[in-house]
C-alpha positions in Angstrom: 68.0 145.3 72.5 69.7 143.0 75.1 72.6 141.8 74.6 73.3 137.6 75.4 75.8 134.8 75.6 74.8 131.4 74.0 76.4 127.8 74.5 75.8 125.6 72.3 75.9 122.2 73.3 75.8 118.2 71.8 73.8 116.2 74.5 73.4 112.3 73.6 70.5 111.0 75.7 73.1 107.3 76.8 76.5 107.9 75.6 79.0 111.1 77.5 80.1 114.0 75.3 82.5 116.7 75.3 81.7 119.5 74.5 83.9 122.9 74.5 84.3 124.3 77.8 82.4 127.3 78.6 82.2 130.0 81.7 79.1 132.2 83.4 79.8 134.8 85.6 78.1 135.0 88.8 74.7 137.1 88.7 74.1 137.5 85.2 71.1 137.5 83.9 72.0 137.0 80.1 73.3 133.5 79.3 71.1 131.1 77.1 72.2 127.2 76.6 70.8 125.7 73.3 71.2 122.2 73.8 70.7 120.0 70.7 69.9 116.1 72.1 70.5 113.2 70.4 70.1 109.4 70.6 73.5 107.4 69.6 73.5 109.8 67.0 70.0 109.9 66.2 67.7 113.1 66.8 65.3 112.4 69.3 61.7 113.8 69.0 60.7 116.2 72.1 57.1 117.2 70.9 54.7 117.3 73.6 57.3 116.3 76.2 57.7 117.6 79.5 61.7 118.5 79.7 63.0 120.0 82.9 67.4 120.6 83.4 68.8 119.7 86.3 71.9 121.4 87.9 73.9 120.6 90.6 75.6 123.6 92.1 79.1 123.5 93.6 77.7 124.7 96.7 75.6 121.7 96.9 72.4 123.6 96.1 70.3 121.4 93.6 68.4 123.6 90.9 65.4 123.0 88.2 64.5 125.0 85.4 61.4 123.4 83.0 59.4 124.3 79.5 56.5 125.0 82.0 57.4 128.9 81.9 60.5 128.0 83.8 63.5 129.5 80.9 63.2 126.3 78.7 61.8 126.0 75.3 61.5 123.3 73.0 62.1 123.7 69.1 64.1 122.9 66.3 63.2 121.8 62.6 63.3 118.1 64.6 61.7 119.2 67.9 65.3 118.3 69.4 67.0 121.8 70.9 66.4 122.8 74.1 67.1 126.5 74.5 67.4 127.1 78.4 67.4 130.9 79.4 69.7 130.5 82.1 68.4 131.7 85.1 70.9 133.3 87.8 70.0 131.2 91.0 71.2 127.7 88.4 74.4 128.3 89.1 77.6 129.7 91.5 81.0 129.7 91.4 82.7 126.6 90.5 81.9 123.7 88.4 78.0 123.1 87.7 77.3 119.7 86.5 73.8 119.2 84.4 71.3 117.0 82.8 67.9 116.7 81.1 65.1 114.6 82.2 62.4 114.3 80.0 58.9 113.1 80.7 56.8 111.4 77.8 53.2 109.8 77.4 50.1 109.6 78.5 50.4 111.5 82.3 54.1 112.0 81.7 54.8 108.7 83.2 57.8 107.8 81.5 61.1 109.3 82.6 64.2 109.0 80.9 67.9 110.9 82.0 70.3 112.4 80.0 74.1 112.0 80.5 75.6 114.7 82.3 77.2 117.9 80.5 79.4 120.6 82.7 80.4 124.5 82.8 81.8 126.6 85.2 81.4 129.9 86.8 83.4 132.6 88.1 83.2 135.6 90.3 82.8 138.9 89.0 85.6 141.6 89.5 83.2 144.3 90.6 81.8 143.8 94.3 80.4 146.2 97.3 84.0 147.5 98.0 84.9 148.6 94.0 85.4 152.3 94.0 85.1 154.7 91.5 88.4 155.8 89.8 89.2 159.9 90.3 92.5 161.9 89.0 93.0 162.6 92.5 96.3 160.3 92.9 99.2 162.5 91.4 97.5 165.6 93.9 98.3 162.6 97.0 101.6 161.6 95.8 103.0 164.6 95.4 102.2 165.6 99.6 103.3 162.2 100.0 106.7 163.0 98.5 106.9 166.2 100.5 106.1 164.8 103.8 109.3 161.9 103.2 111.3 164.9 102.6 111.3 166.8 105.7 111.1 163.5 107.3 114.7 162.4 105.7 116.0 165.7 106.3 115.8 165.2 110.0 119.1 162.5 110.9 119.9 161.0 114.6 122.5 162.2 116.0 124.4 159.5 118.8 126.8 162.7 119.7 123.8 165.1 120.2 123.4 165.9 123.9 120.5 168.4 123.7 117.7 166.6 124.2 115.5 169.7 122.9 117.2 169.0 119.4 115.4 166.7 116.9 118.4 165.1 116.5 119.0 163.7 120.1 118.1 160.3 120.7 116.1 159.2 123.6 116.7 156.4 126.3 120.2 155.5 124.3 121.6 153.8 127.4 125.0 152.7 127.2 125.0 151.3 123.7 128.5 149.3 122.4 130.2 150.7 119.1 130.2 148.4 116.8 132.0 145.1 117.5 134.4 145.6 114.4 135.9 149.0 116.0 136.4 147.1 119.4 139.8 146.5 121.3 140.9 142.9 120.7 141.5 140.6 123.7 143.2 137.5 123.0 143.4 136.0 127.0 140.1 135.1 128.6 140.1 135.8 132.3 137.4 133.9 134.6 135.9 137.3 135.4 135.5 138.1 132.4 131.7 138.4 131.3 129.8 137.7 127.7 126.1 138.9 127.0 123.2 136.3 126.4 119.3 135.7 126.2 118.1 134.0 129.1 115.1 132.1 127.2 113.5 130.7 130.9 113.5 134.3 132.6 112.9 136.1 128.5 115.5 139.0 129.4 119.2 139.7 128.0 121.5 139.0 130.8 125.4 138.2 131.2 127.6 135.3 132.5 131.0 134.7 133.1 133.4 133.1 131.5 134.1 130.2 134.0 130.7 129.6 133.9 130.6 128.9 130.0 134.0 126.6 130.2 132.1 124.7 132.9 129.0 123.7 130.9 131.3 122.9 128.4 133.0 120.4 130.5 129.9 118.9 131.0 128.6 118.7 127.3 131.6 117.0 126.9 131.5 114.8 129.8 128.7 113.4 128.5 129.3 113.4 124.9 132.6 110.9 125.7 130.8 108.7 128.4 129.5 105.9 126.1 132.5 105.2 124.2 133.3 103.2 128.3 130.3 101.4 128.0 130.7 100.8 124.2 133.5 98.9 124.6 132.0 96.6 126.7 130.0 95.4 124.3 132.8 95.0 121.3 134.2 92.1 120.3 136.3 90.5 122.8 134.5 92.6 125.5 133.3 91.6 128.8 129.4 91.6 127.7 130.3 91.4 124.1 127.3 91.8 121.6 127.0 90.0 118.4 123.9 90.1 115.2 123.0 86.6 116.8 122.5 87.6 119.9 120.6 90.1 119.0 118.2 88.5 116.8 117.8 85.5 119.6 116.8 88.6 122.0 113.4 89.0 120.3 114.2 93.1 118.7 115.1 92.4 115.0 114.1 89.7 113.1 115.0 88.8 109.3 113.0 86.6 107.0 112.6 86.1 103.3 109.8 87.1 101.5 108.1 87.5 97.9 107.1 90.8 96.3 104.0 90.3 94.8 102.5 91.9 91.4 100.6 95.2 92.2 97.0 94.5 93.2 93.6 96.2 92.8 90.5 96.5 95.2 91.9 98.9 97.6 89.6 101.8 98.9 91.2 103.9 96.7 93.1 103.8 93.6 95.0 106.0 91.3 94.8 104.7 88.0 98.3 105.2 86.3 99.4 104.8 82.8 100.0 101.1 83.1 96.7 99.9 83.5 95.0 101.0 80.2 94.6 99.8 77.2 93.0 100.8 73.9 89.4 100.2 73.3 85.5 101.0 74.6 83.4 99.2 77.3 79.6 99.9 75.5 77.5 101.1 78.2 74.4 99.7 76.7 76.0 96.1 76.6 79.4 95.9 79.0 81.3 94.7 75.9 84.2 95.4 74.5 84.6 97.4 71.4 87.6 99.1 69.4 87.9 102.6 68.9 90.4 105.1 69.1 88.2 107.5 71.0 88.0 105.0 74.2 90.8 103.3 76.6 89.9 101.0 79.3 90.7 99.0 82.2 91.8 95.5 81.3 89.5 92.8 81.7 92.4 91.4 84.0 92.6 93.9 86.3 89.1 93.8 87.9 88.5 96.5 90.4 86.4 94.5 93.5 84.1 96.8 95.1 81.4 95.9 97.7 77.5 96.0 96.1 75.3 98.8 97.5 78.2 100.8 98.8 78.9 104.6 97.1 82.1 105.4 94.8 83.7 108.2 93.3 85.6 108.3 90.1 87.4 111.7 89.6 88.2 112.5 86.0 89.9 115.6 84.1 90.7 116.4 80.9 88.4 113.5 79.6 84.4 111.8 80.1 84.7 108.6 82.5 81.9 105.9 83.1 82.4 103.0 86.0 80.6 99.5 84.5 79.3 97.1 87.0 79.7 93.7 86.7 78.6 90.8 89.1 80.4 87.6 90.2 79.7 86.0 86.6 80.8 88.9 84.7 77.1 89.1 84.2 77.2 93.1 83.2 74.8 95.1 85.4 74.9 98.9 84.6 76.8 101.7 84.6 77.6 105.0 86.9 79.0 108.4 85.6 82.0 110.2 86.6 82.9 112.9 88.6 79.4 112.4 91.1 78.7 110.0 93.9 77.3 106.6 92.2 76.4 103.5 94.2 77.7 99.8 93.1 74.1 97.9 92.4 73.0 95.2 95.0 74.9 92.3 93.1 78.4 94.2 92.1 80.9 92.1 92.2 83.5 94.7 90.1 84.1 97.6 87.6 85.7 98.5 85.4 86.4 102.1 83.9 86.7 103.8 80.7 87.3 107.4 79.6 86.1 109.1 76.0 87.8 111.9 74.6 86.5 112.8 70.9 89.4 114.2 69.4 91.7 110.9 70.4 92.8 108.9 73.5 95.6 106.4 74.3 97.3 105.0 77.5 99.7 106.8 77.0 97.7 110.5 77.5 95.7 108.9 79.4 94.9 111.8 82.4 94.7 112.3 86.0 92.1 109.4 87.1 91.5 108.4 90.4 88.6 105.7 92.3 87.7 105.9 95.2 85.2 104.4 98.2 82.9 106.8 99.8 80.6 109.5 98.2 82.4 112.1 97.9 86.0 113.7 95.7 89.4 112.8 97.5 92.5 114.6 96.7 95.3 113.5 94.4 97.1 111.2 96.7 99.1 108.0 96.1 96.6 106.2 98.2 95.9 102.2 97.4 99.8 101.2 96.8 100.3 99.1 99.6 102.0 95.9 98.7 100.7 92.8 101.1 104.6 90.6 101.5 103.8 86.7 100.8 105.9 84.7 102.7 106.1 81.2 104.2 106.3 82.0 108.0 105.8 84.8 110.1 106.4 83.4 113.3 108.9 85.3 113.9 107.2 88.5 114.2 104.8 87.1 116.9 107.8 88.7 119.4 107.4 91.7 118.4 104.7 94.0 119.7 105.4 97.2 118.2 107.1 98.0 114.8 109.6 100.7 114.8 111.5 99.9 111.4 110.4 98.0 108.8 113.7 97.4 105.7 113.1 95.8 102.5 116.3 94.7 100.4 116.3 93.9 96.7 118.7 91.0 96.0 119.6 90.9 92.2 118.7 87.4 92.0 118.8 85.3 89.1 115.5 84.9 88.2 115.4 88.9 88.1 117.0 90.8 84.5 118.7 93.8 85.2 115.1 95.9 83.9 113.5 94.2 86.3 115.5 95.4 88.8 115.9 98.5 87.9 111.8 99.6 87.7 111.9 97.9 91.2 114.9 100.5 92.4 112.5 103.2 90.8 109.4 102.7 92.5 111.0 104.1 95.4 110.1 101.2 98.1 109.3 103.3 101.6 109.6 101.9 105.1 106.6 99.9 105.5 104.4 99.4 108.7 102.8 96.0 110.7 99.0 95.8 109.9 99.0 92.1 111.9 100.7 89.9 113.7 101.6 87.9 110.5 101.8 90.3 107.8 103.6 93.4 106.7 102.5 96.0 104.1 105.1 97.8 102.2 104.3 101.5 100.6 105.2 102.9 97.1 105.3 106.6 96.9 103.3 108.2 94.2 106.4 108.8 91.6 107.0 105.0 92.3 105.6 102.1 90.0 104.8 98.6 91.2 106.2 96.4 88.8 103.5 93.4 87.6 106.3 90.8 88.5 106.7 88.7 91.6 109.9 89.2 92.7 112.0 87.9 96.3 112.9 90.5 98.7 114.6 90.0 102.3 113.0 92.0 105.0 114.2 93.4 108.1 112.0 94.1 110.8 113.2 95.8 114.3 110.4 96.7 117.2 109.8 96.0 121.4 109.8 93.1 122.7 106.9 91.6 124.5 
């Protein structure tokens, strides 16, 4: 009799499920996945179907098994379970996602694809290095203990001149007592020498001590020196320096600015609490739809994307979908989550939404993040610059090369004191010059950009021309 591990899993044919998590250990030969399919709900009929699964391996590897003598069966009082003897070449460590295709009619011509259903796999403890377990070890210990013994009972002796004793101590040199047992010297005569580590020539040497008050002299020298040519430039100086005439010199310039409401459409995005709300997106129809299974992006908050370019939307804890939409807010289709997907041809924006069957709000909504390119990014507070709006920037055309960038928050009227506070909170970094005429402010990643347009004063220092 052979002994076997079976999943069960719930696969609808359109809409993402979540199933409970399960794990395959590397190599075995004795896992079976009984996957019951559905259509919105309804069973779906596999008789006379062609059904292969799909896995994609973490190590990129691409795998097939099919019902033509390939570990899949097709059965059920419906004809809708597909039991898949899990062959061990499907999978390897890390997460596998899967999926059916199934052909039907006459030639097999007509292809339809599942949505996608995940496990993982780990590596077994055993491998070519295991060993196998003897009663030897109390038999080693106890030499072990014996050997430390006639080791310990064998002490250095610094007063031991016989150097046929094990006790004498070889190529002692002259070695100092300890510094606590040492005469005490309270005058300092130039003669008078100190050991150090000559870093340059990597060997313990000595000095004097007029050599040591010297280079003091000239730390200090130096240390003192300015505070001349500082007072030249104080008020009432001979070349006194005031903010004015600095700001007419062309380093530092100050202008007022506006903080505008955070932004979408950056390359990438982490999607934080604030920009969910309650509710499906139908993937059959783009439309809304209540439901406390479902949150979504706000129809507000459009992410723009570029058509025919690839995307990533990393999800855990949760099943994501990214709806296209075109210019119109025509709806055009949808991709999955957690693979690379491509924007179609007339993408104008998305929009995402995540299921989770047991229950879902913004507030536990989990880690999601979107991002340009084809493949996963790490967790990174990427996409929070802030673009500054103001009415002139001609007075950064002096200034080649930013080296500070200050933003100040003035508790203005038209600000209340919340306001003000979430803006103190979102932890405003020093930002960097992207043009000529703009700046970009950065929010770190425990920082949130308020929704408000608020005034700021900047302060920007750099090289002159």
């Amino acid at each position: 009799m052979s002994v076997e591990k079976q999943f069960p899993v719930s696969l609808d044919m359109k809409q993402e499920t979540s199933n409970d998590p399960f794990e395959v250990v590397e190599g075995d030969t004795g896992n079976r996945i009984v996957i019951t399919v559905t259509d919105d709900g309804e069973t779906v009929d596999l008789s006379g179907c062609r059904v292969l699964v799909i896995f994609a391996r973490p190590d990129g590897v691409i795998a097939e098994q099919d019902n033509d003598g390939n570990g899949v069966t097709v059965g059920g009082d419906d004809n809708n379970v597909v039991d898949v003897e899990l062959y061990s070449t499907s999978f390897s460590p890390g997460q596998i996602n899967a999926e059916l295709q199934v052909y039907s009619g006459d030639g097999y011509d007509t292809l339809v694809t599942s949505a996608q259903f995940n496990f993982n796999c780990r590596r077994g403890i055993s491998n070519d290095d295991t060993m196998q377990a003897t009663d030897e070890w109390p038999l080693l210990q106890g030499a072990l203990n014996e050997l430390t013994d006639i080791a310990r009972g064998v002490q250095a002796d610094y007063a031991e001149t016989g150097d046929t004793d094990p006790a004498y101590i070889k190529n002692r040199g002259d070695i100092q007592p300890a510094t606590e047992t040492l005469t005490a010297e309270a005058t300092l005569a130039d003669a008078d020498t100190l050991p150090f580590y000559d870093a340059d020539a990597a060997s313990h040497r000595k000095t004097t001590w007029a050599n040591i008050v010297s280079k003091l002299g000239e730390l200090f020298a130096d240390l003192f020196a300015p505070l001349t040519h500082a007072s030249r430039h104080a008020a009432g100086g001979a070349d006194a320096v005031s903010p004015a005439s600095i700001l007419a010199a062309g380093k530092s310039v100050i202008f007022d600015a506006t903080l505008p409401a955070a932004d979408w459409g950056a390359d990438c995005l982490n999607l934080s609490d604030e920009v969910w709300e309650q509710g499906k997106l139908d993937t059959s129809t783009g439309a809304e739809a209540a439901s406390d299974n479902y949150v979504r992006t706000p129809s507000a908050n459009k992410i723009s994307v570029t058509a025919g370019n690839h995307y990533y939307l990393s999800v855990t804890g949760a099943s994501g979908a990214v709806l296209w939409y075109d210019a119109s807010d025509n709806y055009l289709s949808y991709g999955s989550y957690n693979v690379d997907i491509v924007a179609p041809s007339t993408t104008a924006y998305a929009r995402v939404r995540l299921y989770v069957p047991t229950g879902i709000s913004p507030a536990t909504t989990p880690k999601v993040m979107f991002s340009a390119g084809s493949t996963a990014l790490d967790w990174e507070p990427q996409g929070r610059g802030i673009h500054l709006k103001a009415a002139d920037y001609s007075a950064l055309a002096a200034i080649t090369t930013v080296t500070h960038v200050a933003a100040e928050l003035p508790n203005a009227e038209d600000i209340t004191s919340a306001e003000f506070a979430t803006l103190r909170a979102a932890n405003i970094l020093p930002g960097y010059q992207v043009a000529a005429t703009e700046i970009v402010l950065i929010a770190d990643e425990t920082g949130v950009i308020p929704d408000i347009d608020v005034p700021i004063r900047v302060i920007v220092k750099g090289d002159m021309y």
